[in-house]
VMD Tcl script that draws the C-alpha trace (Angstrom):
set ca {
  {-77.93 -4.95 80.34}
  {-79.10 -8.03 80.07}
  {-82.13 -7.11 78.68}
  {-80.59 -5.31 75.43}
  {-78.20 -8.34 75.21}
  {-81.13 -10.90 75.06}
  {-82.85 -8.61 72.31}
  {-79.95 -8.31 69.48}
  {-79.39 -11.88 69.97}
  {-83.05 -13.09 70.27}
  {-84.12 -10.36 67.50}
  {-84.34 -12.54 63.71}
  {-82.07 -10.83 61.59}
  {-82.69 -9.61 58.31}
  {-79.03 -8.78 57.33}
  {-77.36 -12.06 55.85}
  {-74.00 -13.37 57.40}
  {-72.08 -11.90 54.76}
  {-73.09 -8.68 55.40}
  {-72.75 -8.86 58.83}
  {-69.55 -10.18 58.18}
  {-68.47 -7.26 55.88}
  {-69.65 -4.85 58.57}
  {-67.98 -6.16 61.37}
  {-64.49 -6.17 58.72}
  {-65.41 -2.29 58.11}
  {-65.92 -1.96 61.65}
  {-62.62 -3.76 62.38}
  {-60.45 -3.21 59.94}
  {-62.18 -0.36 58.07}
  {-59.95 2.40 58.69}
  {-56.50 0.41 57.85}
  {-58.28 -1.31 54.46}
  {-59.20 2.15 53.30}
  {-55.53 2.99 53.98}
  {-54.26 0.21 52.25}
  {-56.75 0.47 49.18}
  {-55.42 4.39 48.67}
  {-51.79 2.61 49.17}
  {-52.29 0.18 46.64}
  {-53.88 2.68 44.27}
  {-51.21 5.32 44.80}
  {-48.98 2.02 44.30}
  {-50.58 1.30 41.14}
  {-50.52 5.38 39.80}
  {-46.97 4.79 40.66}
  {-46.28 1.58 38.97}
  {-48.29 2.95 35.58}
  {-46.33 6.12 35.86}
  {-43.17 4.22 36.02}
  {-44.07 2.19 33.12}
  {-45.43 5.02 30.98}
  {-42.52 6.80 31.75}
  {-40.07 3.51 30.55}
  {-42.21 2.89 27.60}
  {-41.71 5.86 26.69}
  {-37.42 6.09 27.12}
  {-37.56 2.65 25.40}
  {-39.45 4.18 22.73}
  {-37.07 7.16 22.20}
  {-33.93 4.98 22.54}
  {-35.54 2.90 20.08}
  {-36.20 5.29 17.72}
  {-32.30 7.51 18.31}
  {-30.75 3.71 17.62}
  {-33.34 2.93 14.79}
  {-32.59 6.89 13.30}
  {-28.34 5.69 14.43}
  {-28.88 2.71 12.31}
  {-30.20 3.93 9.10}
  {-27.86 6.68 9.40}
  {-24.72 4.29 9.69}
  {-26.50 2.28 7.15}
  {-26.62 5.17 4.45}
  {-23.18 6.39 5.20}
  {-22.11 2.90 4.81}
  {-23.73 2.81 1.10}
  {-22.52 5.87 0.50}
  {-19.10 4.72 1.24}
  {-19.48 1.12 -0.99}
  {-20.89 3.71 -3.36}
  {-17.35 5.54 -3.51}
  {-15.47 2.67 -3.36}
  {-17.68 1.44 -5.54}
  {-17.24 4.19 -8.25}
  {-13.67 4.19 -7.45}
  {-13.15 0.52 -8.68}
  {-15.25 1.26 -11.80}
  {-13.02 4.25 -12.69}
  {-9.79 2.47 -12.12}
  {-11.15 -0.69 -13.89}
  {-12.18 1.88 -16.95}
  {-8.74 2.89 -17.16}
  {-7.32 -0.47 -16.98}
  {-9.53 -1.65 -20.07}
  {-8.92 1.75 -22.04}
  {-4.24 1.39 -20.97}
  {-5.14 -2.25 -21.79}
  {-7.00 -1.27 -25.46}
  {-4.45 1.29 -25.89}
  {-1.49 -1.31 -25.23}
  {-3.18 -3.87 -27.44}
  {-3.43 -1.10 -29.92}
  {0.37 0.00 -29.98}
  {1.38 -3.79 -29.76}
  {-0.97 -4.40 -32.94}
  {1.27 -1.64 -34.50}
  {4.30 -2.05 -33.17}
  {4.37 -6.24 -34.62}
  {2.86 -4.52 -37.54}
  {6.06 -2.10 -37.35}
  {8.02 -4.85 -36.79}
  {7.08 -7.43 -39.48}
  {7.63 -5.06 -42.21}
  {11.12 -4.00 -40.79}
  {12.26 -7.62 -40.97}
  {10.86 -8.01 -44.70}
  {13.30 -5.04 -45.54}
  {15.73 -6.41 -43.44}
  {15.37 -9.24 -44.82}
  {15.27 -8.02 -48.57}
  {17.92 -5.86 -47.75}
  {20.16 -8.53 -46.23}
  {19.05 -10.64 -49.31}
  {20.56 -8.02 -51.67}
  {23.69 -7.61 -49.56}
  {24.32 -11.35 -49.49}
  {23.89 -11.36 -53.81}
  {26.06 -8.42 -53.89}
  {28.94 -9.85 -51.90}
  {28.58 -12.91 -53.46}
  {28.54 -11.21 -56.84}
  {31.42 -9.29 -55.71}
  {33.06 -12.11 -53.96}
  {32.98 -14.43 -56.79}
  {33.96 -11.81 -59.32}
  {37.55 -11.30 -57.29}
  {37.59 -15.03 -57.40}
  {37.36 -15.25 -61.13}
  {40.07 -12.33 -61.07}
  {42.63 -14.01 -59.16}
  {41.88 -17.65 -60.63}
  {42.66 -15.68 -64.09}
  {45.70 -14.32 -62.53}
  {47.26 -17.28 -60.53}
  {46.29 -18.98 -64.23}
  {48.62 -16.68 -65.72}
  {50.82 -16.49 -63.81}
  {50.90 -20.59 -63.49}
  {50.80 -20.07 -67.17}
  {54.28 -17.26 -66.64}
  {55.92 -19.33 -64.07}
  {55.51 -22.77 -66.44}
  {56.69 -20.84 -70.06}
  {59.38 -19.31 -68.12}
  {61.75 -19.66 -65.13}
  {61.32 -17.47 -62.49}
  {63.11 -17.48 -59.83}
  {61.59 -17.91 -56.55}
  {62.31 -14.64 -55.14}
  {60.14 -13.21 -58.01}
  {57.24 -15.70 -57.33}
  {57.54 -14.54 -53.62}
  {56.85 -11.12 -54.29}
  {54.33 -11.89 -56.76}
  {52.57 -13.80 -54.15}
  {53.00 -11.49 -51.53}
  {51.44 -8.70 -53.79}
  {48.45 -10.44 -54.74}
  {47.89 -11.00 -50.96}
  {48.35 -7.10 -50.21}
  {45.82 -6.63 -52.77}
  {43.06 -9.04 -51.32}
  {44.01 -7.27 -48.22}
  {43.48 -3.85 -49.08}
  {40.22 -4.16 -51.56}
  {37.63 -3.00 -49.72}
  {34.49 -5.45 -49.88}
}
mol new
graphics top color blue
foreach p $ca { graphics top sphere $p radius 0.5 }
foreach p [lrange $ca 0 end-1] q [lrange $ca 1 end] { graphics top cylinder $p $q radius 0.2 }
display resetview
C-alpha cells in the first residue's frame, strides 16, 4: 500500500490543478450539484412560466380596461353628443320664440302707434266738437241772460218770475245732452 501511495504522489501529473480540482468537486459534490442544477433549471422553467403566464393576464387586463376605456369614452361622446344636440335644439327654438316675439312686438308698437294717431285724431275732433258745441250753448245763454237782462231792465219783474226763469234755464243746461 505504500507502494501505490508513493506512485500517484511521486507520478508528474499532466492534469492541471483546476481540473483536478473540478474532479474531486464532481467526485464530492457531483451528485447533489447535478441535483441542484435540474432544481435551479426546473426553478427557472417555473419562474419563466410564471412570468409568461402574468405577462400575459397583464396583457389581457390591459387590453379588457384599454377596450373598457374607449368604450366609456365613446358612450361618453355619445352622451355630450345628445346633450349636445339637445342644447342646439332648445337654443334654435329660443332664437326662432325670440324672432317670432321681436316680430309680433315690431307689429304690435306698429299696432299701437297708429291706434294712438286715431286716438289721438279722434280725441282731437271730440275736443273741437265739444268745444264747438260748448261755446255755441254759451253764445245761447249769453244771448238769453242778455235778454232777459235786457227784459228784467225795460220792465219790472218781480222776483218770483226771475226765479223761475233762472231755475229753467238751469233745468235746461241740465238736461241738454252734450
Amino acid at each position: 500500500m505504500s507502494d501505490k501511495k508513493s506512485t500517484t504522489l511521486s507520478k508528474p501529473s499532466s492534469v492541471s490543478p483546476s481540473d483536478e480540482l473540478n474532479q474531486l468537486r464532481q467526485i464530492v459534490f457531483g451528485d447533489a450539484q447535478r441535483a441542484l442544477e435540474v432544481q435551479l433549471a426546473q426553478l427557472q422553467a417555473s419562474l419563466d412560466k410564471g412570468l409568461s403566464a402574468l405577462h400575459s393576464e397583464f396583457s389581457d387586463k390591459l387590453q379588457k380596461m384599454h377596450a373598457e376605456m374607449d368604450q366609456s369614452l365613446s358612450e361618453l361622446e355619445d352622451r355630450i353628443q345628445y346633450v349636445d344636440k339637445q342644447h342646439d335644439d332648445k337654443d334654435d327654438i329660443v332664437h326662432k320664440e325670440l324672432d317670432s316675439l321681436a316680430a309680433e312686438q315690431d307689429t304690435f308698437a306698429l299696432g299701437t302707434d297708429k291706434q294712438l294717431q286715431e286716438l289721438n285724431h279722434a280725441l282731437e275732433q271730440e275736443t273741437q266738437a265739444l268745444s264747438s258745441h260748448f261755446n255755441k250753448q254759451l253764445a245761447v245763454l249769453k244771448a238769453q241772460l242778455e235778454q232777459v237782462s235786457a227784459d228784467l231792465s225795460s220792465s219790472k219783474t218781480d222776483r218770483k218770475t226771475l226765479a223761475k226763469l233762472l231755475a229753467t234755464m238751469a233745468t235746461n243746461l241740465e238736461d241738454d245732452p252734450q
